[in-house]
N, C-alpha and C positions, 0 to 999 in steps of 0.2 A: 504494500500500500504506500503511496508516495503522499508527504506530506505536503499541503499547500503552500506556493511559494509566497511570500508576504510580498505587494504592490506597493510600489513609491508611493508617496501621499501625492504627489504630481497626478500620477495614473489614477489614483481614487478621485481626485479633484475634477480630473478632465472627466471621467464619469460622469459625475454628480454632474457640471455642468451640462453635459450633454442632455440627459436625462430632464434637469430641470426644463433647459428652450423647449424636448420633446414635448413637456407636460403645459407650459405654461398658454396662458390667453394671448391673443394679439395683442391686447394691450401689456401686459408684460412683457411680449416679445421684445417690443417697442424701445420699453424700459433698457429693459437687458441692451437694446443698441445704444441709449442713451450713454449709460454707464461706463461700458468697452470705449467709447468712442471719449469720454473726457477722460477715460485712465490712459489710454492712449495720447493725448493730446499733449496730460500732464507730463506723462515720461518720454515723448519727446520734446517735450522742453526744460527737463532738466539733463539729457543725452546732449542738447544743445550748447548747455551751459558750460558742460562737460567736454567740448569739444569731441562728444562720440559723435562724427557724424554719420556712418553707418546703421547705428544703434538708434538714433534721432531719425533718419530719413526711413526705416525701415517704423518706427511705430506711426509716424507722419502718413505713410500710406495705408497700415490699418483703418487710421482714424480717417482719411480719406473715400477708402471702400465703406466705411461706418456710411457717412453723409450721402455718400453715393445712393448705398442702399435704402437708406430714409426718403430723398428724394422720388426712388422709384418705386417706393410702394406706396405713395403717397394718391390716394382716389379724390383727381383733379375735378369732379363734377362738385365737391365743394370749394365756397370761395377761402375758407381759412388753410384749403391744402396749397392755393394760387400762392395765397402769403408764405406761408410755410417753404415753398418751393424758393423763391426767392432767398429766404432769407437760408436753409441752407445754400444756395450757392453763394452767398455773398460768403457766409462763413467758410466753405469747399476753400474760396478764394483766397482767401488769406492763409490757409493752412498749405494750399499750397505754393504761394507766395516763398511763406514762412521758410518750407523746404527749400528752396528755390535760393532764398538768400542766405539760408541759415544763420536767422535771426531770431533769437529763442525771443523776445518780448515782442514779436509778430503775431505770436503763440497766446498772449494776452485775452485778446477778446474772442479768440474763439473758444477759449476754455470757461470764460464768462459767461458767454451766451449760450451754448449746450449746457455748462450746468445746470441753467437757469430754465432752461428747458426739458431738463432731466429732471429739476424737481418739482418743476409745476405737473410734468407727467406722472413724476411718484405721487404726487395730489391725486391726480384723477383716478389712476388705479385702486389706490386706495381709499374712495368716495365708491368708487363703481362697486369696491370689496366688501363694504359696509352696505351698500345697499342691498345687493346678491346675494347677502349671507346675513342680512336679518342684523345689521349693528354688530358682528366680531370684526374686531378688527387684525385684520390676517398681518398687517406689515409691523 
């Protein structure tokens, strides 16, 4: 009988990740991009600071395919996805400017404004969670 090999906590991590997007709602999907895309943003702007710039250009394009994908899952028969549209690319823009020049305080406002857009979404999910579940609040 062979005993179980014990799994990096990296392996159990990427798991659970996995598992979790599997399970979650659109609007937590959503989330979940919000979040990837400002941890992203953040560490390449201290890769920046660092003079890594392989390290820096390589999470700059995470966070890029992040905004990408928001933009294109974005259902333009309403007018706040028109806005929304816009203003990711305005922020696309700068991030990849950012790389572009490697200029980590380029990296500024776009890590501002997805925040701030990451936690007015953690709002919404968690109003939509509370409603759908009778007042527990799951977050």
């Amino acid at each position: 009988m062979y005993a179980a090999t014990p799994q990096p906590a990296s392996a159990q991590y990427g798991r659970y990740q996995q598992q979790s997007a599997m399970t979650a709602s659109p609007g937590e999907l959503t989330l979940m991009l919000y979040e990837g895309c400002v941890k992203f943003l953040k560490q390449s702007r201290i890769y920046l600071e660092d003079q890594d710039i392989e390290k820096a250009s390589n999470t700059s394009i995470k966070a890029q395919k992040i905004i990408s994908e928001l933009m294109a899952t974005l259902d333009m028969s309403f007018d706040i996805s028109n806005n929304l549209y816009s203003l990711y690319d305005f922020i696309l823009r700068l991030v990849v400017q950012s790389n572009i020049k490697k200029e980590a305080s380029m990296l500024d406002e776009p890590i501002k404004m997805m925040s701030e857009l990451r936690d007015t979404w953690q709002q919404a999910v968690k109003l939509n969670r509370q409603q759908s579940y009778g007042g527990m609040n799951a977050i």
